[in-house]
PAVEX-237501 format. One line per 2 residues: number of its first residue (from 1); for each residue x, y, z of N, C-alpha, C. Coordinates in steps of 0.02 Angstrom, whole numbers, plus 50000, padded with zeros to 5 digits. Example, Ala and Ser with C-alpha at 12.3 -4.5 7.8 and 13.67 -1.06 7.14 Angstrom:
BEGIN
1> 50660,49716,50390,50615,49775,50390,50660,49835,50390  50642,49888,50354,50684,49947,50357,50645,50002,50394
This chain:
BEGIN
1> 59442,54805,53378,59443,54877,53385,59481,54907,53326  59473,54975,53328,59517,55031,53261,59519,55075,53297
3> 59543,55094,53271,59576,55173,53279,59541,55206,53353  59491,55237,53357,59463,55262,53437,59449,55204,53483
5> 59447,55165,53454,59434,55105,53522,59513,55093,53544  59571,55078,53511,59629,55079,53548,59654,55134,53575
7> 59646,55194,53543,59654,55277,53586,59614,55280,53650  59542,55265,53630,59513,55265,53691,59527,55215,53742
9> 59519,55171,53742,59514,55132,53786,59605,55100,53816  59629,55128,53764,59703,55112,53791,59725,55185,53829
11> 59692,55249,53817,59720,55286,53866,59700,55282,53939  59630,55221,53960,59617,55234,54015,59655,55184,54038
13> 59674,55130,54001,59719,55090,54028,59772,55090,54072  59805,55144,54017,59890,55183,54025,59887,55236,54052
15> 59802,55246,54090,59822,55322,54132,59871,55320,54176  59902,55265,54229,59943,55262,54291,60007,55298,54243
17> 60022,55271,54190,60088,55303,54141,60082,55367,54107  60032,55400,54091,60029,55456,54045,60068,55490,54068
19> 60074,55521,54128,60087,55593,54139,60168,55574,54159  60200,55524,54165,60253,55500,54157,60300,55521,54090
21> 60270,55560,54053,60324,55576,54001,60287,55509,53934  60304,55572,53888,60286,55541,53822,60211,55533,53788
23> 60188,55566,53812,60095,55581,53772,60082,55525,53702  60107,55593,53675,60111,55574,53611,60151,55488,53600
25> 60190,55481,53610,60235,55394,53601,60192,55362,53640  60160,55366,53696,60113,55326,53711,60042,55315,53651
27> 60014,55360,53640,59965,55353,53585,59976,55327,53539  60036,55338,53497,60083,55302,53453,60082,55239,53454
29> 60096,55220,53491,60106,55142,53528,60058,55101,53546  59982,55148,53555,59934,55107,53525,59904,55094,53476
31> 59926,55141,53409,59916,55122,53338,59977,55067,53315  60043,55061,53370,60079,55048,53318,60092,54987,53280
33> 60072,54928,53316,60070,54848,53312,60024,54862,53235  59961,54891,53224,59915,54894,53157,59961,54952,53097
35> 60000,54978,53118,60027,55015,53073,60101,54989,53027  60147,54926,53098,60166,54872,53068,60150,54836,53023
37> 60091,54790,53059,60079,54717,53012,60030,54746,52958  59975,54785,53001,59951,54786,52898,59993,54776,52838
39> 60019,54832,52837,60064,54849,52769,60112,54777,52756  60130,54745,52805,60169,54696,52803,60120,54624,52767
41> 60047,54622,52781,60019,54606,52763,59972,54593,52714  59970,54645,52678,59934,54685,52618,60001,54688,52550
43> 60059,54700,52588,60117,54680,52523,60139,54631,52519  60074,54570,52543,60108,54514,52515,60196,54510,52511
45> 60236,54521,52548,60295,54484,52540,60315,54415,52577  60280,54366,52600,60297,54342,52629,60257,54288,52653
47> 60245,54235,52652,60172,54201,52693,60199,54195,52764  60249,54216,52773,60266,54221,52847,60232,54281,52881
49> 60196,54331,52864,60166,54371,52859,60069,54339,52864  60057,54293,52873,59985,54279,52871,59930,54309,52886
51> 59947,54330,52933,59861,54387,52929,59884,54453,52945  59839,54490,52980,59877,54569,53008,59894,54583,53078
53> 59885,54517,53115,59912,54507,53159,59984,54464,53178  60042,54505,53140,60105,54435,53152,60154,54505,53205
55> 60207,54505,53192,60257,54532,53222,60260,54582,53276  60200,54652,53220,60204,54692,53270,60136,54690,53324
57> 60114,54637,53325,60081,54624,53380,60109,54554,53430  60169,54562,53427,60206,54514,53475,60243,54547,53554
59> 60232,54491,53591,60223,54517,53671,60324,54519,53634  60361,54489,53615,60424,54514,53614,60444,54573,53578
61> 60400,54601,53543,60423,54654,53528,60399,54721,53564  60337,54694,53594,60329,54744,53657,60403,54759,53703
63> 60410,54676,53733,60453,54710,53771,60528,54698,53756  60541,54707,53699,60622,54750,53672,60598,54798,53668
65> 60530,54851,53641,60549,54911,53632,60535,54938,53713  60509,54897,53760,60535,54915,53839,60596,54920,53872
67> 60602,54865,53854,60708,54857,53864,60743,54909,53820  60729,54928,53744,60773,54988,53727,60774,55043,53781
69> 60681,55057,53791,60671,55121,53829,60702,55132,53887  60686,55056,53922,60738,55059,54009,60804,55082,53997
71> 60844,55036,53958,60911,55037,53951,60968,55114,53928  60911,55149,53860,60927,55212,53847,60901,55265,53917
73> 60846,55235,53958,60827,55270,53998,60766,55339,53956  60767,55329,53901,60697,55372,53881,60630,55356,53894
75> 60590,55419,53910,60531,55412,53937,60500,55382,53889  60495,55410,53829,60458,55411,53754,60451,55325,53752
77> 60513,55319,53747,60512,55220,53720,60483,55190,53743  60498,55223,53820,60452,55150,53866,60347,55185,53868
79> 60352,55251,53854,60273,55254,53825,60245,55205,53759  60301,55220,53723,60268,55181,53680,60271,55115,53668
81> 60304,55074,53719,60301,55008,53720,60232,54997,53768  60230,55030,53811,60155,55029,53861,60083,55046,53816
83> 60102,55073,53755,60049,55102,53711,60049,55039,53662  60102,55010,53649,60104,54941,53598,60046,54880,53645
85> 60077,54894,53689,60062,54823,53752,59980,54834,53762  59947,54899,53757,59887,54920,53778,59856,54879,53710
87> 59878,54888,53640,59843,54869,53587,59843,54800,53584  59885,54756,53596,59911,54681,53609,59833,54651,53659
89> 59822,54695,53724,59795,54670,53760,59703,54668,53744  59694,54733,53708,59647,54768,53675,59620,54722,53618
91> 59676,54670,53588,59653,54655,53536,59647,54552,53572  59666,54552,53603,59652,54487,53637,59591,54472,53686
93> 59578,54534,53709,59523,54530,53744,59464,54539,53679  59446,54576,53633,59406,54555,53578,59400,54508,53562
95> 59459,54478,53539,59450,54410,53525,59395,54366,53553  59433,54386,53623,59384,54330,53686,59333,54350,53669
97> 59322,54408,53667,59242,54417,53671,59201,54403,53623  59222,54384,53561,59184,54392,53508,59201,54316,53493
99> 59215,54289,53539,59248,54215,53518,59275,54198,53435  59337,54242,53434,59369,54242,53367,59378,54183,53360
101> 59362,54152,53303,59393,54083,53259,59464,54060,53258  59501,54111,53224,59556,54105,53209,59613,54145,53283
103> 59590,54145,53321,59624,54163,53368,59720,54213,53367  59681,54247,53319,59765,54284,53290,59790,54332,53333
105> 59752,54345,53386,59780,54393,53424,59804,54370,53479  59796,54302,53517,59840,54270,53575,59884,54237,53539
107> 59896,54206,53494,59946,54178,53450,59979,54221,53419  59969,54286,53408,60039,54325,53390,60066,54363,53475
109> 60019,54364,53516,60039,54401,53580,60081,54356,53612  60088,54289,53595,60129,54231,53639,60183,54209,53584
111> 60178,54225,53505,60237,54218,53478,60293,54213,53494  60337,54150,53501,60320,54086,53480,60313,54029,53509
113> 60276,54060,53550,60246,53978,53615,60204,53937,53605  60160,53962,53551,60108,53917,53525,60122,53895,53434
115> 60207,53903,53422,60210,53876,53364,60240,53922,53331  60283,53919,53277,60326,53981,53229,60282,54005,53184
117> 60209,53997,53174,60174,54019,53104,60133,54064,53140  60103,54111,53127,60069,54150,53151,59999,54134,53133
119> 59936,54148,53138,59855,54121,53111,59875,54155,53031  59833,54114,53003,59798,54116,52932,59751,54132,52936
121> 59731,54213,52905,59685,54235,52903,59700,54268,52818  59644,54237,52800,59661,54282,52711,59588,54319,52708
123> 59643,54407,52703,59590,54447,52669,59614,54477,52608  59568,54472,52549,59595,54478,52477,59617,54560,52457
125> 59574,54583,52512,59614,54664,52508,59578,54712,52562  59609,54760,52565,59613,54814,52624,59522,54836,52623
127> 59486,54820,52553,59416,54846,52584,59389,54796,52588  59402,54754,52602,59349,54657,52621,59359,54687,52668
129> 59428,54706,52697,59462,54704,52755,59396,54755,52834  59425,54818,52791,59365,54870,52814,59301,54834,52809
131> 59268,54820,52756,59190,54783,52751,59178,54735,52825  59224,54698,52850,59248,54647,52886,59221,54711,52960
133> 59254,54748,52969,59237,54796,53023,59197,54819,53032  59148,54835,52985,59090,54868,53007,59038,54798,53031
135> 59050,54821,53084,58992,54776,53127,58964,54801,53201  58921,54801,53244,58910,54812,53301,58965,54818,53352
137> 58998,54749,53367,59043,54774,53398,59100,54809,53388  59124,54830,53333,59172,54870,53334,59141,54926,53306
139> 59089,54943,53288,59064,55000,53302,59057,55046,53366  59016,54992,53406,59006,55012,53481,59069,55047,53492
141> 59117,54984,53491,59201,55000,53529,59234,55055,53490  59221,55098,53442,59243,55156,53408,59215,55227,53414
143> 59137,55190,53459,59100,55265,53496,59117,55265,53552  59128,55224,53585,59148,55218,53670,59235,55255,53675
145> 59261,55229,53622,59333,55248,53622,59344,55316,53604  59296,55337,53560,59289,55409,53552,59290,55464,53601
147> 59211,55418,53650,59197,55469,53709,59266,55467,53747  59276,55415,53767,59353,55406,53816,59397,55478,53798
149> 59402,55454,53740,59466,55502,53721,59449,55598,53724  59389,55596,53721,59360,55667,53723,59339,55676,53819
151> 59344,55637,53842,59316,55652,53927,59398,55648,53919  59445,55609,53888,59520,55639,53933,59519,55692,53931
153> 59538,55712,53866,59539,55774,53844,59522,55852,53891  59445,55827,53907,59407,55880,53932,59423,55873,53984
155> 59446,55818,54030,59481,55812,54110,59533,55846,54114  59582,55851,54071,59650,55855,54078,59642,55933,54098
157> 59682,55986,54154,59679,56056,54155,59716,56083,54120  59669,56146,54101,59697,56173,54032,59751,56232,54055
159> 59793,56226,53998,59850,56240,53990,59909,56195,54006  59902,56152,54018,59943,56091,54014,59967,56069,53968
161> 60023,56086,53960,60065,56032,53883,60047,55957,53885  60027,55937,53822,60046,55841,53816,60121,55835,53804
């Protein structure tokens, strides 16, 4: 998935939480694991860094930024750890489905139970990368996530703050 397939389909996820405080940090939180590791991944600093799935798609960093949120008691944090956790789950269930090779998305979601290295996945740059995406299924999953996000939208009663 990209961009409307984790909006979409992670807000129907996280509907039981939305209205719980934090809109916005929830949505957040499902871009945020890809807004991590890319860049972490693309600047080459590191081969500890191996594909674009290492850190910020780890079930432990989901839940420290849950434990910050409990502990400070902010709504926001713990949205956007439920919005992290939606993309984690979002991107493991693809996997399954598309019977990924390199399996980088349950091996960074269980980091480090299945080993300290994260998958090796080499893409030589950000438009292989994109080229890599355009395909059926994540096409599909970027119109479906679309509609999602526009039937919230249009559900939600108006005049309602997010």
């Amino acid at each position: 998935m990209f961009v409307f397939g984790h909006l979409g389909f992670g807000s129907v996820l996280a509907r039981p939480w939305r209205d719980r405080g934090g809109r916005w940090a929830l949505l957040a939180g499902m871009l945020l694991p890809d807004v991590i590791d890319k860049p972490l991944y693309y600047a080459r600093l590191s081969e500890f860094f191996s594909c674009t799935r290492t850190v910020g798609h780890t079930g432990l960093l989901v839940l420290a930024v849950l434990l910050a949120g409990g502990l400070t008691k902010r709504r926001a944090i713990v949205a956007l750890s439920i919005g992290m956790l939606t993309h984690v789950i979002l991107d493991c269930f693809m996997d399954a489905v598309l019977s990924s090779p390199d399996g980088s998305a349950l091996r960074a979601a269980v980091w480090p139970l299945m080993g300290t290295h994260f998958a090796r996945v080499y893409l030589p740059s950000v438009s292989v990368h994109l080229d890599r995406l355009i395909n059926v299924p994540i096409l599909v999953t970027e119109t479906v996530g679309a509609i999602l996000l526009i039937w919230e939208f249009l559900r939600r009663p108006s005049g309602r703050a997010s």
